[in-house]
N, C-alpha and C positions, 0 to 999 in steps of 0.2 A: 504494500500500500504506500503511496506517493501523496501525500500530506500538503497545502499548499492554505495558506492562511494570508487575508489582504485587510486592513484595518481602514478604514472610510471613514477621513471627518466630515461632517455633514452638518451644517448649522439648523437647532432645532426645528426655527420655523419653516424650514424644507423638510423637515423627519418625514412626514407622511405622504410627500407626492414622490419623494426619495424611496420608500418604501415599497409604494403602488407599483413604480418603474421597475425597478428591482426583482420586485418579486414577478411582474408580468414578464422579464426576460428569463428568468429560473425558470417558471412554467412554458415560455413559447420555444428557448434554446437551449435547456438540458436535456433533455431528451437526445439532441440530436448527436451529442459527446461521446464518441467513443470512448472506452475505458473510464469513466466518469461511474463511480460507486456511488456516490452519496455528497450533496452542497447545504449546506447552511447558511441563513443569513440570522445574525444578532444584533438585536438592539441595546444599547448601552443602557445600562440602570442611571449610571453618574454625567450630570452636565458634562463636555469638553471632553467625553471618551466617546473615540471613536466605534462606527458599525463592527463588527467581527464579521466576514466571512471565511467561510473553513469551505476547501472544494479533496475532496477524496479519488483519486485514481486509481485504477489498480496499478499502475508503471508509471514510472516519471517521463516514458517515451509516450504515455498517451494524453499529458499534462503537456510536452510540447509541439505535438501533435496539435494539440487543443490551442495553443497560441495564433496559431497559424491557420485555424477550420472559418469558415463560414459563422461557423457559430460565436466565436469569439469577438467576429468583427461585427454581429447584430447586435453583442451585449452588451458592448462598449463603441458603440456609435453615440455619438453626442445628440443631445435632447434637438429636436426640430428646435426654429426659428421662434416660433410661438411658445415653446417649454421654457420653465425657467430650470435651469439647472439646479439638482438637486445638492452637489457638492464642486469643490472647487476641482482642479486640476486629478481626478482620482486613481489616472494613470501613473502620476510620478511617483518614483521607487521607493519606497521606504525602507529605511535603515535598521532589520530585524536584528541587529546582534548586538544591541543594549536593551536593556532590563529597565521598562519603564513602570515597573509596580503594577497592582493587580487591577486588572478591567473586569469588570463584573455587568453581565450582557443577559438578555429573557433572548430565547429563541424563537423567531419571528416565525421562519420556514424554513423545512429541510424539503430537499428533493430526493430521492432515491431512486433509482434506477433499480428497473423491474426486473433486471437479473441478479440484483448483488445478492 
């Protein structure tokens, strides 16, 4: 299993249309993910923490595979003209190898794929 974790700041008053988006691309393009076991999306309990999302692969070769698919380019396509953006920039890389204390997250939605 190929583990992959992205952390989404999102300013409260966007929480909810952030969420609707969100979750409408889990639902319209996990399915289509090869090697794709199981995604979650989390909501922060505490102001100024970030979303959690967790995506589950069986291989880290179907996690780059997935960079690369169709699918990846519908789920992080930028909000139409008329959308307001639900977060800032939430493709730039984040720096996972410091310890910034504990995030405490309600789980929104998981997806699972009907073979895992």
């Amino acid at each position: 299993m190929y583990i992959v974790t992205n952390r989404i700041d999102v300013p409260s008053e966007r929480a909810q249309a952030f969420e609707e988006r969100f979750i409408g691309n889990m639902r319209n393009n996990l399915p289509k993910v090869t090697g794709l076991a199981r995604a979650t999306l989390d909501r922060p309990v505490d102001a100024g923490t970030p979303y959690k999302v967790t995506m589950e692969f069986v291989a880290e070769s179907d996690f780059e595979a997935w960079k690369t698919s169709d699918a990846f380019r519908a789920s992080h396509a930028r909000p139409a003209a008329t959308e307001t953006p639900a977060a800032a920039d939430s493709s730039a890389p984040v720096d996972t190898r410091s310890v910034t204390g504990i995030e405490r997250h309600v789980r929104v939605e998981t997806y699972t794929a009907p073979n895992a």
